[in-house]
C-alpha positions as CSV (number, residue, x, y, z in Angstrom):
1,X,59.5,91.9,94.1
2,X,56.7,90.5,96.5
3,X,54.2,88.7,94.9
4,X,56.5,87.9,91.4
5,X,57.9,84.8,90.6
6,X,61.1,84.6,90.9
7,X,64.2,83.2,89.0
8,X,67.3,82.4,90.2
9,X,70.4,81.2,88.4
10,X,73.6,80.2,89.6
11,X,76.6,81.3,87.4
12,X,80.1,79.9,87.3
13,X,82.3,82.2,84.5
14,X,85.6,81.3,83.0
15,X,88.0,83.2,81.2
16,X,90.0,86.4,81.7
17,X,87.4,87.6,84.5
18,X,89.8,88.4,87.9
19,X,91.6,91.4,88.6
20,X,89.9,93.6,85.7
21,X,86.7,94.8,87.7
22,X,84.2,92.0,87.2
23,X,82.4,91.5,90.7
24,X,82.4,95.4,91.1
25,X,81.0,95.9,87.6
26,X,78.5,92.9,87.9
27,X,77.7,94.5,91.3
28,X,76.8,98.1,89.4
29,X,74.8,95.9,86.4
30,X,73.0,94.2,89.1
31,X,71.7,97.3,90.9
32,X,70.6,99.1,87.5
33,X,68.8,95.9,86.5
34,X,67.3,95.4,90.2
35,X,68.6,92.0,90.5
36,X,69.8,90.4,93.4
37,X,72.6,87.8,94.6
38,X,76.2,87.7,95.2
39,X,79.2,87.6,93.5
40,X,82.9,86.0,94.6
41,X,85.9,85.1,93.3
42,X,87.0,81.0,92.7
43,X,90.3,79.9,93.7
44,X,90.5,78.2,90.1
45,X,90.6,82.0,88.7
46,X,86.8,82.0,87.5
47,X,83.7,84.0,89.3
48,X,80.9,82.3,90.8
49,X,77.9,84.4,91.4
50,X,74.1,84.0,92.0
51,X,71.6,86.0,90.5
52,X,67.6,86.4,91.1
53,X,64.9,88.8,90.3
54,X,62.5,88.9,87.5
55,X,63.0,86.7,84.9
56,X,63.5,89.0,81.8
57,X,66.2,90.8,84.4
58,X,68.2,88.1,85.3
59,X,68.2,86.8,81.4
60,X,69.8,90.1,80.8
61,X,72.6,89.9,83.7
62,X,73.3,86.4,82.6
63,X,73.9,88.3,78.5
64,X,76.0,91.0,80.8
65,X,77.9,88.0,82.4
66,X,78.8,86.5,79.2
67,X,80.6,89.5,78.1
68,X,81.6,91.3,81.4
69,X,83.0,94.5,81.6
70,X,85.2,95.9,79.3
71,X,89.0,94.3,80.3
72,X,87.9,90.8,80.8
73,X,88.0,88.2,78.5
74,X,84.5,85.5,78.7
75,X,85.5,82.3,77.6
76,X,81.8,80.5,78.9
77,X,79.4,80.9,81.4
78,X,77.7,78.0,83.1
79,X,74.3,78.3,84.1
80,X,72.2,76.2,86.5
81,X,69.2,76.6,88.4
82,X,69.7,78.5,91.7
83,X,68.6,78.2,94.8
84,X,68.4,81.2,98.1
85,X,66.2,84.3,98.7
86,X,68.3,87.7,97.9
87,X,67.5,90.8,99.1
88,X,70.3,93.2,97.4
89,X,73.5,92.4,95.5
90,X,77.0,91.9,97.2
91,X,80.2,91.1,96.9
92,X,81.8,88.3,98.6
């Protein structure tokens, strides 16, 4: 990604998203679509995560986040600018 601009986004997702796969499944989405970040899990029950690559990439992990992986249940996904320089996706 040297030499492309970057976007990062910081994501805050509510709904039915612990305990059904979603930081492992947003970990797999984020590798296919070579962006980077973190995920974690919020003591309120939602998932916070940071994303960053390539703009049209991390539009699309931000689509993925609003629906998640197949058992959860997406009520909203806040979006705000981001800030950090990712090299590979984790968990947290």
């Amino acid at each position: 990604m040297t030499g492309t601009l970057l976007k990062t986004l910081h994501l805050i997702i509510h709904g039915h998203v612990q305990g059904v796969c979603f930081r492992n499944s947003m970990q797999e989405e984020a590798e296919l679509l070579g962006v980077a970040g973190w995920v974690r899990n919020l003591p309120d029950r939602s998932v916070e995560a940071m994303v960053q690559g390539e703009a049209a990439t991390v539009d699309a992990m931000v689509r993925w986040a609003q629906r998640g992986p197949m058992m959860a249940n997406v009520e909203r996904v806040d979006v705000a600018p981001g800030t950090g320089n990712y090299s590979g996706f984790e968990i947290r």
